[in-house]
C-alpha positions as CSV (number, residue, x, y, z in Angstrom):
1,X,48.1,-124.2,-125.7
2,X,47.9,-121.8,-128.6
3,X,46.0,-124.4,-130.2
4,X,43.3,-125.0,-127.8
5,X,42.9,-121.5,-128.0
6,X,42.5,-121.2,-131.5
7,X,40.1,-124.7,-131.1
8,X,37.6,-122.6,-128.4
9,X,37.6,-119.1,-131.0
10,X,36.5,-121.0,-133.7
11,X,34.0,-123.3,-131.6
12,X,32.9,-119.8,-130.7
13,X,32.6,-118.7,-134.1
14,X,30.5,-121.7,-135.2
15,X,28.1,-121.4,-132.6
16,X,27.6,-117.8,-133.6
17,X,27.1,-118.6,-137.2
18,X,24.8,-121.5,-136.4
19,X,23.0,-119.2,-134.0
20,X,22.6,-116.5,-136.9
21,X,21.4,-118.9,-139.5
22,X,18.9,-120.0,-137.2
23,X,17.5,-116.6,-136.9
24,X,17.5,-116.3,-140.5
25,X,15.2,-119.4,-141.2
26,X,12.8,-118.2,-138.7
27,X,12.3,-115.0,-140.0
28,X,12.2,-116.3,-143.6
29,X,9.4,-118.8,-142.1
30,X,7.2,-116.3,-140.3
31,X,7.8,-114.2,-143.6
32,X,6.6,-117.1,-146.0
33,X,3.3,-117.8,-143.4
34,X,2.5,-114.4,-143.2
35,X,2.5,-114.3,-147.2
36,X,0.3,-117.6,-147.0
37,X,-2.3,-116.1,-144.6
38,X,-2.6,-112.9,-146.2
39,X,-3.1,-114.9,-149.3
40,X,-5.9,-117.0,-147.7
41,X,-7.4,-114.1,-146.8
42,X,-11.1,-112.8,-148.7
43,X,-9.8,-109.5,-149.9
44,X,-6.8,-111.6,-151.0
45,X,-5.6,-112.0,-154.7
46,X,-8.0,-111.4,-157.2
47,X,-6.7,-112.8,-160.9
48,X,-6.9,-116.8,-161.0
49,X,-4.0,-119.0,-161.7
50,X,-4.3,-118.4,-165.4
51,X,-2.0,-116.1,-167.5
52,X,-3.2,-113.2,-168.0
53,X,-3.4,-113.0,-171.7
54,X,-2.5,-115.8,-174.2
55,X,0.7,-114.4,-176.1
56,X,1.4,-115.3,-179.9
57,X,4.2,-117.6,-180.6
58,X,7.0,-116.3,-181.1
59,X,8.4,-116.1,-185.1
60,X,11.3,-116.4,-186.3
């Protein structure tokens, strides 16, 4: 019996932790299409895809 019952607690426990990592990859999803649509946006991100500035290389 006692390990039935130890069997249903951590049954129990997975479904929890599956439940919880669910949650988390949504969140992170509606996080990363939020970022997308802001960055779609007209007002959104004004530098281009270039550096910045072109550094020196490095000596030694």
């Amino acid at each position: 019996m006692f390990a039935y019952e130890t069997h249903q607690l951590r049954s129990a426990e997975l479904i929890r932790e599956a439940d919880n990592d669910r949650l988390v990859r949504a969140a992170l999803k509606a996080r990363r299409a939020e970022r997308r649509s802001r960055r779609d946006e007209a007002e959104g991100r004004v530098s281009t895809d270039s550096p910045r500035r072109h550094r020196a290389p490095r000596t030694a």
